[in-house]
N, C-alpha and C positions, 0 to 999 in steps of 0.2 A: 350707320348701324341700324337707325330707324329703319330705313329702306330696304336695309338685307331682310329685316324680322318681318318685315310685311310684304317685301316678293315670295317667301318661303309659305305663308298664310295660302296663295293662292295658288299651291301644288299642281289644283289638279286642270288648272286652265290651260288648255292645249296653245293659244295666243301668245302666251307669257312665252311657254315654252319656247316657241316657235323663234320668236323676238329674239331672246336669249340667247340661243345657238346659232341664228342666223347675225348676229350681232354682236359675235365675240369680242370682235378688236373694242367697242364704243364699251363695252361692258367691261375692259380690259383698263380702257382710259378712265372709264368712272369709280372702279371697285378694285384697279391693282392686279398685276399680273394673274395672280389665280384668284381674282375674282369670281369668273363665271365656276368654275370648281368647286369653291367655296358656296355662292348660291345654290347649286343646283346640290350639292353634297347636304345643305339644310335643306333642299325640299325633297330632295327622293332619300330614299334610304340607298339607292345603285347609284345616286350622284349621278355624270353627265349621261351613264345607261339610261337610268328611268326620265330621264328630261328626253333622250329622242324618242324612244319608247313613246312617251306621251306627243312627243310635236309629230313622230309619223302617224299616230290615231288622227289628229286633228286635220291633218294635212290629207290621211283618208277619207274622213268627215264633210272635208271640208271640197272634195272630188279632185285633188291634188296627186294624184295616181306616184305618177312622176317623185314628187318631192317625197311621198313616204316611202317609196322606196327606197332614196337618197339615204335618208336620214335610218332608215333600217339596215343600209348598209354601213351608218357609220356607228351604229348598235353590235352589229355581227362584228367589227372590229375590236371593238371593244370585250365582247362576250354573245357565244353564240350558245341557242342551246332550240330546240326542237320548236319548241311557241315562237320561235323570233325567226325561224327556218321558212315556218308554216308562214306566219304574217306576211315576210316577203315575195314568197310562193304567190299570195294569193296578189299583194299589192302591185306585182310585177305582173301577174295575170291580168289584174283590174286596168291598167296601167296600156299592157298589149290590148286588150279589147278596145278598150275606145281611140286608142291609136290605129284599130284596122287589124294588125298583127296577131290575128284570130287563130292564127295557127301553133304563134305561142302562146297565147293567153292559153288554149287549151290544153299545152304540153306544163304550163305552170299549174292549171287547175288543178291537172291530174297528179303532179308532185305532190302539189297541196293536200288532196284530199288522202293521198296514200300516207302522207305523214300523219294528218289529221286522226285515223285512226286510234290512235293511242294517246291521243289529247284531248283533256278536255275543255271544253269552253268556248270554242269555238262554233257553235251553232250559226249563228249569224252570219257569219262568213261562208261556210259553210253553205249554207241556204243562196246564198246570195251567189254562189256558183254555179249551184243546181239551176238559179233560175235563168243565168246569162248565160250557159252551157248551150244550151237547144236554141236560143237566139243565135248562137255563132255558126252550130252543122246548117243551120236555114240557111242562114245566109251562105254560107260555104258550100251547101247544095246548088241555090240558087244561082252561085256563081259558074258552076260546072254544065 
């Protein structure tokens, strides 16, 4: 019980999270079939939502394209809604560029930013389109 009250303390550490979801059955063996449900239900107010929620930021942070996408997909399963549309729009863009697949990355950006319109808070991302957009027509010039 000590260890549930003080995993839940450290909400907002994207590692934890990550651990946790990637590590269901051992967290399953230590804490009892709905273990991991019960922990992550005292750390997020959305339970296992807001736990990928948080492990696919970490996993974007952390230049993990790929796995937040994953784990945004397994967010959308659970509950979708336009900021969780947008996030994988862009993670799946981010994800296409540096894989090369420049051609989707920019057909995701562009979802992205048509959604993004009516959202707010996403500058950052945002931004960070605007500035690998013109790196990718280069190159895709350049290839032509």
């Amino acid at each position: 019980e000590q260890l549930k009250d003080l995993l839940t303390s450290y909400n907002k550490n994207g590692l934890l999270a990550r651990f946790l979801l990637e590590e269901e059955k051992l967290v399953e063996e230590a804490f009892g079939e709905e273990g991991l449900d019960h922990i992550l239900s005292s750390m997020y107010k959305d339970g296992r939502f807001g736990g990928f929620l948080v492990a696919a930021k970490s996993y974007h942070r952390s230049g993990y394209y790929n796995k937040a996408k994953e784990m945004l997909n397994k967010a959308i399963a659970v509950r979708s809604d336009d900021d969780i549309r947008f996030l994988h729009l862009f993670y799946s863009g981010m994800n296409d560029y540096y894989e090369g697949n420049f051609s989707g990355a920019l057909e995701n950006f562009e979802q992205a930013k048509a959604l993004a319109k009516d959202l707010p808070g996403h500058k950052e991302n945002l931004d960070k389109i605007e500035s690998v957009t013109p790196k990718i027509l280069e190159v895709q010039h350049e290839g032509h």
